[in-house]
C-alpha positions in Angstrom: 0.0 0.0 0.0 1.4 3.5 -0.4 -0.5 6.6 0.3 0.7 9.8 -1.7 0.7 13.7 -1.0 2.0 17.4 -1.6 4.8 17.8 0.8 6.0 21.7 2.0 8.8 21.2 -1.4 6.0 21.0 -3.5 7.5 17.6 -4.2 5.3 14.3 -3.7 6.0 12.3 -0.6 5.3 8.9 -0.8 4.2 7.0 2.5 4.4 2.8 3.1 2.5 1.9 6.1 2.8 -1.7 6.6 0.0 -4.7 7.1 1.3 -5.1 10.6 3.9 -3.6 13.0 7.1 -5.6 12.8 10.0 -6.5 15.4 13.5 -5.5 14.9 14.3 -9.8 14.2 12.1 -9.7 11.1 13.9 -6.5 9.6 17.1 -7.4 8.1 19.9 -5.0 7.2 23.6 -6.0 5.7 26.3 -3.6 4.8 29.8 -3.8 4.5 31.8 -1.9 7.5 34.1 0.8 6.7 37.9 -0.8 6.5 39.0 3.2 7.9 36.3 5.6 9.5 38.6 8.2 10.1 40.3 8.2 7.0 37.0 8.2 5.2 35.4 10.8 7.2 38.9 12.9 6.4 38.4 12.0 2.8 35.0 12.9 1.8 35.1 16.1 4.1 37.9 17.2 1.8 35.9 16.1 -1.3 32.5 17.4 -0.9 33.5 20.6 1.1 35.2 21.5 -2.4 32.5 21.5 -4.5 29.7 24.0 -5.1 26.1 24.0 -6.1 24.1 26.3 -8.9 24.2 28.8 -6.5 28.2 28.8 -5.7 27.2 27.3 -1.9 29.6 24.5 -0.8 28.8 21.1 -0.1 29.6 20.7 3.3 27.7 23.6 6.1 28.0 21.5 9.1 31.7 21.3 9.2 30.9 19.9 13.0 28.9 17.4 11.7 31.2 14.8 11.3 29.9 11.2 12.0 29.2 7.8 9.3 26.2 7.2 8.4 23.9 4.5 6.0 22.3 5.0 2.7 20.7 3.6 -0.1 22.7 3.2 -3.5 20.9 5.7 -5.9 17.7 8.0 -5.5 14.9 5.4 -5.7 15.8 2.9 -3.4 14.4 -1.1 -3.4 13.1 -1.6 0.0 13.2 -5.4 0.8 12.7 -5.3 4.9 13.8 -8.9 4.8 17.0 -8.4 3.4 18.1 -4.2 3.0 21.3 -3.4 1.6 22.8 -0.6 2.6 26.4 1.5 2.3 28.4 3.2 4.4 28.6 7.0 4.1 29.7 10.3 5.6 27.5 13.2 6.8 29.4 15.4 4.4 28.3 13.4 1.9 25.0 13.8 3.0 25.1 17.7 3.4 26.2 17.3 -0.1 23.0 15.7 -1.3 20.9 18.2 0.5 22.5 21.3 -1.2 22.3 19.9 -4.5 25.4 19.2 -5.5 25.2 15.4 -5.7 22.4 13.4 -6.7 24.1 9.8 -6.2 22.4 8.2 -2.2 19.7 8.1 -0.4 20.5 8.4 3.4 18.3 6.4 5.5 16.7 7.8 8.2 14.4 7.1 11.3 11.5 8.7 13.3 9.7 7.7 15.8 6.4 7.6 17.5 6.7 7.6 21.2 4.0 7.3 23.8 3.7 8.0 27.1 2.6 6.1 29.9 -0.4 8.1 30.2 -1.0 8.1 26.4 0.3 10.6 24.6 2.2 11.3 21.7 6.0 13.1 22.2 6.8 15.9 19.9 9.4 18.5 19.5 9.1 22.3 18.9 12.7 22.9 16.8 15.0 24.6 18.8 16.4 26.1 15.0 16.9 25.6 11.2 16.1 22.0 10.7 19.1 22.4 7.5 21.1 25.7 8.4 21.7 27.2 4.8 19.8 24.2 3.2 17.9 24.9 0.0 14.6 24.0 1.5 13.0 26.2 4.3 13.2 24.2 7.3 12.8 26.7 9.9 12.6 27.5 13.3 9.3 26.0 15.3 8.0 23.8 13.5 7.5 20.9 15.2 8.5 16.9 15.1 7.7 13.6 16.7 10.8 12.5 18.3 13.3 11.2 18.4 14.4 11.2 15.0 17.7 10.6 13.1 20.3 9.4 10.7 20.6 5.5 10.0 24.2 4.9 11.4 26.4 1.6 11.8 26.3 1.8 15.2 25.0 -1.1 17.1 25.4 -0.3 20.5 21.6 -1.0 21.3 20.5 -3.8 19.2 22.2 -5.4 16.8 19.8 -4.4 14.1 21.1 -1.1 12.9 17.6 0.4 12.6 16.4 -0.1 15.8 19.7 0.8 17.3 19.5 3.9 15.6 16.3 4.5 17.1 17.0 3.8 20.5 20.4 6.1 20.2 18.4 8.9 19.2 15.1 8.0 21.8 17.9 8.4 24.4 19.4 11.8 23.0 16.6 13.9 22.5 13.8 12.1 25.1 16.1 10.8 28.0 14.5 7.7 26.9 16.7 4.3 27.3 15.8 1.3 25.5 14.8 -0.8 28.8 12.7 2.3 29.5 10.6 1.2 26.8 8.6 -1.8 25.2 7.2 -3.1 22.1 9.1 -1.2 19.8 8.6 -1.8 16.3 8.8 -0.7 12.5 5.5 0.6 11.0 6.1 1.9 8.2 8.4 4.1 6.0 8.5 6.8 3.5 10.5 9.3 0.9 11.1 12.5 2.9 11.6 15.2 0.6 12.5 17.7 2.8 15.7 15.5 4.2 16.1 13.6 0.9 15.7 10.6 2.6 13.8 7.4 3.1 12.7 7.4 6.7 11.7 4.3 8.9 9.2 5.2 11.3 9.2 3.4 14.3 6.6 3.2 17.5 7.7 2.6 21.0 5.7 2.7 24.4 7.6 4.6 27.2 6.9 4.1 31.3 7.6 7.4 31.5 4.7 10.2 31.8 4.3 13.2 29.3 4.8 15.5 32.8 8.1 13.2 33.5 9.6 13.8 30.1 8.6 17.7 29.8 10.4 18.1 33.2 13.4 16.4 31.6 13.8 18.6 29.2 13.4 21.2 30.9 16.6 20.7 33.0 18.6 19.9 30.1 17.6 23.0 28.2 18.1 25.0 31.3 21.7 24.0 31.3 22.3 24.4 27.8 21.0 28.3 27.6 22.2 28.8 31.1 26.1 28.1 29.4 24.8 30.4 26.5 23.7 33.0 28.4 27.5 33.0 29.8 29.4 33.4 26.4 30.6 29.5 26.1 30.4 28.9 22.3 27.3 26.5 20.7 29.0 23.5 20.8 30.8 23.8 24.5 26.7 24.8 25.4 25.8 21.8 24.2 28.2 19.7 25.9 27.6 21.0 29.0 24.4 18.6 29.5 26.3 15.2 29.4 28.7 16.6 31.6 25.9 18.1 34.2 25.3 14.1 34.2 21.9 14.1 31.7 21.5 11.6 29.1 19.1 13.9 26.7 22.1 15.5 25.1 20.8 16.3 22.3 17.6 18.1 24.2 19.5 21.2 22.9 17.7 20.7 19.5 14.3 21.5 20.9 13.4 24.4 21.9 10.5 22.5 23.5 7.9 19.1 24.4 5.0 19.0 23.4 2.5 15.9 24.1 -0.4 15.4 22.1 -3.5 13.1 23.2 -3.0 9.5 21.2 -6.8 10.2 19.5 -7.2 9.2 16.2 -9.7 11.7 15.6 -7.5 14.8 16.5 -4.4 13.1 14.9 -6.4 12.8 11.6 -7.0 16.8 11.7 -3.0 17.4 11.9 -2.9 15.1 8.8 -5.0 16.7 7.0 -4.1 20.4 8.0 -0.1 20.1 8.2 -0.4 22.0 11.8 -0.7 21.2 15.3 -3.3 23.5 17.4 -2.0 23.2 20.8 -2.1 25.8 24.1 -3.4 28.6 21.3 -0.6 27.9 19.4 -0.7 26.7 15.3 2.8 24.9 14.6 3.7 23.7 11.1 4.3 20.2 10.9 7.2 18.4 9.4 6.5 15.8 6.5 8.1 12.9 8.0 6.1 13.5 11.0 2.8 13.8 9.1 3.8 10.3 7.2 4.6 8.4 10.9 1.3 9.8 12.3 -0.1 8.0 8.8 1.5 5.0 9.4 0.7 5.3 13.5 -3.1 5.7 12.5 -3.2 3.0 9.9 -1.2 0.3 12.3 -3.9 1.3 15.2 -6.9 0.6 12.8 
């Protein structure tokens, strides 16, 4: 089944919710490791910070942004969950892609749909520009489920890349760890114009609260602004809330929680209208999250 529509590009997002929900042993993924990540990362930052798109912008814009990630051979990607084959590439490589001046991967991605113990939905009000100096207008507030991320080699929480993935970013951006959480699974997927990519969405059930979680957040963020407000430079701020000894470290990227009820009926309306109404406030909606609340309300049927 796929379900198609308009997405903010203009472009047409295509959305696969599947029959059923499936667990991370019935999603297979092979790649081959990189023989030298460093010398790789080294390499391609070299290569794609040198070239230049229509508009004279280099490749690379997150210089920072240095970490391997997986992707699909090629812009229209065969997705066979029983056996996916992806490659190992850089984030440069990536930031290439999205400023146009390579048209050669597709980086796989994951976003999730996380609910609370008291049945709500998580989502993230974005602290900043989704794709600083991207060519699409990803821009400050609109708002995401969470957590969401790149596909990376990592297995440090399952040995299924995907749902490692997952977990890695539930923990950086929700506080969330993985035994903080229960029957996880893949619903779905998607193209995501916006990113370029072709997003798994994933659903999880936490045991913690939406009231838990917002406090959370708030702690982190606190830190992070608090080491702003003192002069230390964006990326010192951010380390400061690992080393306050949080585990959200990437709460930084949010300006915000928000928790919306799990009812299909008010779900469907953000579908429909791209925008979430919430405490007299109208917050655009990213396209990947529209698609996983698709797949969410299709699974749930």
């Amino acid at each position: 089944m796929v379900i198609e529509r308009t997405a903010q590009t203009g472009a047409i997002q295509k959305i696969y919710p599947l029959d059923r929900p499936l667990l991370e042993q019935e999603v297979r993924v092979s790649f081959t490791p990189a023989e030298d990540p460093e010398a790789m990362l080294d390499r391609e930052y070299n290569r794609y910070s040198e070239m230049k798109n229509a508009k004279g912008e280099p490749g690379v814009y997150i210089p920072h942004w240095r970490e391997l990630i997986l992707v699909f051979k090629g812009l229209s990607p065969n997705v066979n969950l029983s056996g996916l084959e992806l490659e190992v590439a850089t984030s440069f490589h990536s930031q290439a892609l999205r400023r146009g001046c390579v048209e050669d991967i597709t980086p796989a991605t994951v976003l999730g749909i996380t609910r609370t113990s008291d049945d709500k939905i998580m989502y993230g009000v974005r602290g900043g520009t989704a794709a600083p100096g991207a060519a699409t207008a990803l821009v400050l507030g609109q708002a995401n489920t969470i957590p969401g991320g790149h596909v990376t080699p990592q297995t440090t929480y399952s040995p299924n890349v995907i749902f490692s993935s997952f977990f890695d970013e539930l923990l950086g951006e929700g506080g969330i760890e993985r035994k903080q959480t229960s029957e996880c699974s893949l619903i779905g997927y998607q193209t995501d114009p916006q990113f370029k990519s072709l997003c798994f969405a994933m659903r999880t059930q936490t045991s913690f609260s939406s009231q838990e979680l917002a406090e959370m957040h708030t702690r982190a963020l606190e830190v992070y602004q608090k080491a702003k407000t003192s002069g230390a430079p964006e990326l010192e701020a951010r380390k400061r809330i690992g080393e306050a000894g949080m585990v959200n470290s990437d709460a930084w990227e949010n300006n915000s929680l928000i928790f919306l009820p799990n009812d299909p009926r008010y779900l469907k309306k953000i579908v429909e209208s791209g925008h979430i109404e919430h405490e007299d406030r109208r917050y655009k909606t990213l396209d990947n999250s529209i698609g996983a609340l698709v797949m969410h309300l299709h699974s749930a049927r």
